[in-house]
C-alpha positions in Angstrom: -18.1 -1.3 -26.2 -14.2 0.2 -26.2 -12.1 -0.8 -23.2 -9.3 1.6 -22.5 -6.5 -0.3 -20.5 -4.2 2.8 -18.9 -0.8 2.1 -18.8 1.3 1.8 -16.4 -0.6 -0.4 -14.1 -0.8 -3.4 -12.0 1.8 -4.6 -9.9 4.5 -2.7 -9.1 8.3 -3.7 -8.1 7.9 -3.8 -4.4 5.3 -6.0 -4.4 7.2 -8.2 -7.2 10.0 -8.2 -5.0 8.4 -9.8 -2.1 6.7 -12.2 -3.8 10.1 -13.3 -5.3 11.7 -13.5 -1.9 8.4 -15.8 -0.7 8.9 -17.6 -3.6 12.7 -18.1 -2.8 12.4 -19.3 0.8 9.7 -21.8 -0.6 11.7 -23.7 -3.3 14.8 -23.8 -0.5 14.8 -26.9 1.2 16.8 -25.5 4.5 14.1 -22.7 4.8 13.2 -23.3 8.6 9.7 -24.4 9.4 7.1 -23.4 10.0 6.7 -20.6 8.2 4.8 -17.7 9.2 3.7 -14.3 7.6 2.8 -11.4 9.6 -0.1 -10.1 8.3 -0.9 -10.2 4.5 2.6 -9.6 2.3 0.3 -7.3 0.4 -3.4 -6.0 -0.1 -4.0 -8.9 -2.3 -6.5 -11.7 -0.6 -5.8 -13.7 -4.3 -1.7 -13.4 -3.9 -2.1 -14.5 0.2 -4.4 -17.5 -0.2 -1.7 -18.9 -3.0 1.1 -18.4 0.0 -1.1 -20.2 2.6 -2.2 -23.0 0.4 1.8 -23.6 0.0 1.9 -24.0 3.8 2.6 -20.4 5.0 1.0 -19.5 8.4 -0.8 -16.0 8.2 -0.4 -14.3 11.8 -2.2 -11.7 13.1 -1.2 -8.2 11.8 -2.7 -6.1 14.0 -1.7 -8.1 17.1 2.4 -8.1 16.5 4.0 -8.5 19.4 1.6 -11.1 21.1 2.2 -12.9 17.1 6.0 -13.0 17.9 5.1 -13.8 21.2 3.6 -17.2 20.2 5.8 -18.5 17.8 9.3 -19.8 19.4 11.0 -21.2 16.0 10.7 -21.0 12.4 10.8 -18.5 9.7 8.7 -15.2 10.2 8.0 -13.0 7.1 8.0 -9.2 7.2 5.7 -7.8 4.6 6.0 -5.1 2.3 4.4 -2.8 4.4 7.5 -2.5 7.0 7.9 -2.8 10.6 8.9 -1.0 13.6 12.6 -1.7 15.6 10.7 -2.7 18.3 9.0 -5.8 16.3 11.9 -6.8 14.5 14.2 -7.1 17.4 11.5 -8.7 19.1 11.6 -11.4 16.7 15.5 -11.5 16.7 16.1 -11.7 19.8 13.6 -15.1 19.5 16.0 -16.8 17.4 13.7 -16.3 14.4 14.7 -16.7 10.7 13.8 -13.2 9.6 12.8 -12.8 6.4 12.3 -8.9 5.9 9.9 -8.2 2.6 9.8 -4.4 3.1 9.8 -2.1 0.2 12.6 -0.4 -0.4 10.2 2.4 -0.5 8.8 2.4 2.8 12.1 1.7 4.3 13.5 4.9 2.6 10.5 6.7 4.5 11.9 4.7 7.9 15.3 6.3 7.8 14.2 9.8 6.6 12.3 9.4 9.8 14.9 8.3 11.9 17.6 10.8 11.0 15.3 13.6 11.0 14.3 12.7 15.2 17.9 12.0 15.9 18.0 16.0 14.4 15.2 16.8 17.0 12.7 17.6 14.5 9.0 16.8 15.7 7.2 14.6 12.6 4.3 14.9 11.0 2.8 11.5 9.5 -0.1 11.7 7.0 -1.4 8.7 7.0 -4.1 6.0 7.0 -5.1 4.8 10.5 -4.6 1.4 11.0 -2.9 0.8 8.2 0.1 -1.9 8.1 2.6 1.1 6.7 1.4 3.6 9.1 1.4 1.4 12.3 5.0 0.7 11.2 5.6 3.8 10.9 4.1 4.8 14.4 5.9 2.3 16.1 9.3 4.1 15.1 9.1 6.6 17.4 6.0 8.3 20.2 7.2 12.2 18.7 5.5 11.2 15.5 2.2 12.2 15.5 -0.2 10.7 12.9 -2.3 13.4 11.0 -5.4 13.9 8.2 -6.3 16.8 6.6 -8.2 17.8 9.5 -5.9 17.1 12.0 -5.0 19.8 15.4 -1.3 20.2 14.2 -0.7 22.4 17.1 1.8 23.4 19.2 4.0 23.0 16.4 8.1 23.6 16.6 10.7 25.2 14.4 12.0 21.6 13.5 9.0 20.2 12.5 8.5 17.6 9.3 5.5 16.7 7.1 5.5 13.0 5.6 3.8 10.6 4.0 2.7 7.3 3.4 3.9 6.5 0.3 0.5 5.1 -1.0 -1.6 8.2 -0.7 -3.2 10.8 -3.2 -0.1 12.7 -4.3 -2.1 15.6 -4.6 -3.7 15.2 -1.1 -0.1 15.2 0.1 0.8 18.6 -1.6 -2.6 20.3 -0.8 -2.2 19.7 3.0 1.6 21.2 2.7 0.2 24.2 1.1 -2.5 24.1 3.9 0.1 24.0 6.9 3.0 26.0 5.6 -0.1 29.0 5.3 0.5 29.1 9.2 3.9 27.8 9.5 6.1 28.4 6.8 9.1 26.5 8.4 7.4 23.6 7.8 9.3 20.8 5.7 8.2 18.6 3.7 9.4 14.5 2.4 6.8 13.7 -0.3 7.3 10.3 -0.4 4.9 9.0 -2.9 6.6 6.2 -4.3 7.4 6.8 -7.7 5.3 4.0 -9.0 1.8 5.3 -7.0 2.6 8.9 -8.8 3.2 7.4 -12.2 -0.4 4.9 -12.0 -2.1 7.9 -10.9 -1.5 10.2 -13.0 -1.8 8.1 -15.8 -5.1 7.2 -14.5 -6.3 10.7 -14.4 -4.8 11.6 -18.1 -5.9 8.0 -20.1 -9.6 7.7 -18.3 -10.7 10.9 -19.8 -13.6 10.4 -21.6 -15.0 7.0 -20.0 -18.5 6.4 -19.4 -16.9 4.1 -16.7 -13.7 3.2 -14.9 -12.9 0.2 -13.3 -10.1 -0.8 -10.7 -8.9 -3.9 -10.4 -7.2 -4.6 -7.0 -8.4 -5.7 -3.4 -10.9 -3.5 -1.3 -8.3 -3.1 1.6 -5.7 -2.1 -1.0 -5.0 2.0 0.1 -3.5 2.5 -3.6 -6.2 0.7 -5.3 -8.7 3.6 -3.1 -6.5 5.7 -3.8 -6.8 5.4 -7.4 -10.7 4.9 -7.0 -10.9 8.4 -5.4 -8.6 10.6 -7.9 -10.7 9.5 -10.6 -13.9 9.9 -9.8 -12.7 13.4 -7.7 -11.1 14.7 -10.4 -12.7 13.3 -13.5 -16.0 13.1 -12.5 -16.3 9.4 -13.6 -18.1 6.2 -11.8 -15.6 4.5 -10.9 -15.9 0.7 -9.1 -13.0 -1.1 -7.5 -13.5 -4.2 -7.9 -11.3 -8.1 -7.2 -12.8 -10.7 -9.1 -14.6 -11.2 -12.5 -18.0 -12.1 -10.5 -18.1 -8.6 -9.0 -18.6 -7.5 -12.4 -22.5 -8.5 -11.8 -23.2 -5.6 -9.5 -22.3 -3.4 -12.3 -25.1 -2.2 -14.5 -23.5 -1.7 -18.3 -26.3 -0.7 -19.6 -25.5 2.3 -22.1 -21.8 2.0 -21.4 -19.4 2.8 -24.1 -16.2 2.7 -23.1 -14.4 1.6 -19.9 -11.6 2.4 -18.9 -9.6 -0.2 -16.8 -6.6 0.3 -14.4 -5.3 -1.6 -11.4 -3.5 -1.5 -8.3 -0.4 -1.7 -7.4 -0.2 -5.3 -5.6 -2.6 -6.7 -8.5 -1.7 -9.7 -10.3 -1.8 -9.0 -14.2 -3.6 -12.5 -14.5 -7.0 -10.9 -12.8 -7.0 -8.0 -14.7 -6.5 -10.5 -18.3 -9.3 -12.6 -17.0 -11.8 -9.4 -16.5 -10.9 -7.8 -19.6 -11.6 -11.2 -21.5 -14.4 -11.6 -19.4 -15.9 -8.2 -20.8 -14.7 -8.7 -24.5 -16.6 -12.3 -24.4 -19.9 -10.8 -22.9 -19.8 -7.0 -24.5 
């Protein structure tokens, strides 16, 4: 059995970035305590249990203000996903140690935002619902309206903006562009892809070629590691799991498998993916 690892993969240097700042406030002594996260840093279950098990306090991320609300000193944690105005200053004006994790990626995608509305321009946000980055995003402004590919789009202005979250499909992005500039050719567009989502993707697309079988490594609610998951078996036509852990290997049959391919997502820790590879090479 040949195991293709595509490169580049795995964690990218958001995510590294928050985890360095975590780590930072940690190992300082003067941190204030408690310390409390809201919601998980990153899609990684493996990456948040290591934080909590240090003493970190995981609030609810899809309750934010009534979070802030309960907390009246301390250190709160801002993940990589970002955050709307409205919840930081919220937590400011508590007296809060802020401790802002946000990729500089996402927060690009903030001010983009924000200049274009102080520019009158209505927004259009392709996005997942309910996700950490788009709720962020959503709570920047009510004249941003969150959008799929099957979205109403109408009325639509002359000032009128189509962006993205920046873990999506970076075709999916481009395709719906095409699709709304048909009817509207004023239309603008912010791809904001982030540069590392583009690269893993489309190095997943050229290197799995071939595969009897892909697999990527990452955490279920991880909208790069689906994102990744879908391209693949979209475009390549491959069977493709996403998998966490080495014991989810089990539900896989490898029966008359040749060669897998392996990638991972972008908030997944390069230790998992060693320990499923070995994991493979041991049993093959």
């Amino acid at each position: 059995m040949i195991i293709k690892t595509v490169t580049p993969q795995g964690m990218c240097g958001g995510v590294a970035s928050a985890i360095k700042q975590i780590e930072t406030i940690l190992q300082n002594p003067e941190t204030p305590k408690p310390i409390y996260m809201l919601g998980s840093l990153v899609h990684n279950k493996i990456i948040v249990k290591q934080f909590q098990e240090q003493g970190i306090i995981v609030l609810d991320g899809n309750k934010k203000e009534a979070a802030i609300e309960s907390i009246s000193f301390g250190t709160i944690i801002f993940t990589a996903h970002g955050i709307s105005d409205k919840i930081y200053d919220l937590a400011f004006k508590k007296g809060l140690n802020i401790i802002d994790t946000t990729c500089p990626k996402v927060l690009k995608t903030h001010n983009i935002i924000k200049a274009k509305l102080k520019e009158g321009y209505h927004i259009l946000f392709l996005g997942v619902k309910g996700h950490p980055e788009t709720e962020g995003i959503l709570g920047l402004s009510e004249k941003i309206q969150l959008i799929d590919e099957n979205a109403d789009i109408l009325p639509i202005n002359y000032k009128t903006l189509l962006i993205n979250q920046t873990t999506l499909p970076y075709k999916q992005v481009q395709t719906l562009y095409e699709k709304i500039k048909a009817k509207h050719p004023f239309v603008e567009l912010a791809d904001e892809v982030c540069s590392a989502t583009r690269q893993r993707q489309k190095a997943a697309l050229k290197q799995t070629k071939g595969a009897d079988i892909c697999l990527v490594i990452g955490d279920v609610m991880s909208n790069n590691c689906q994102a990744l998951k879908k391209i693949i078996e979209d475009e390549n036509k491959i069977t493709t799991y996403l998998i966490e852990k080495i014991t989810d290997l089990k539900m896989i049959d490898f029966k008359n498998i040749n060669v897998i391919a392996i990638t991972s997502g972008a908030s997944t820790p390069k230790t998992i993916v060693d320990d499923i590879i070995n994991e493979l090479k041991t049993n093959k």
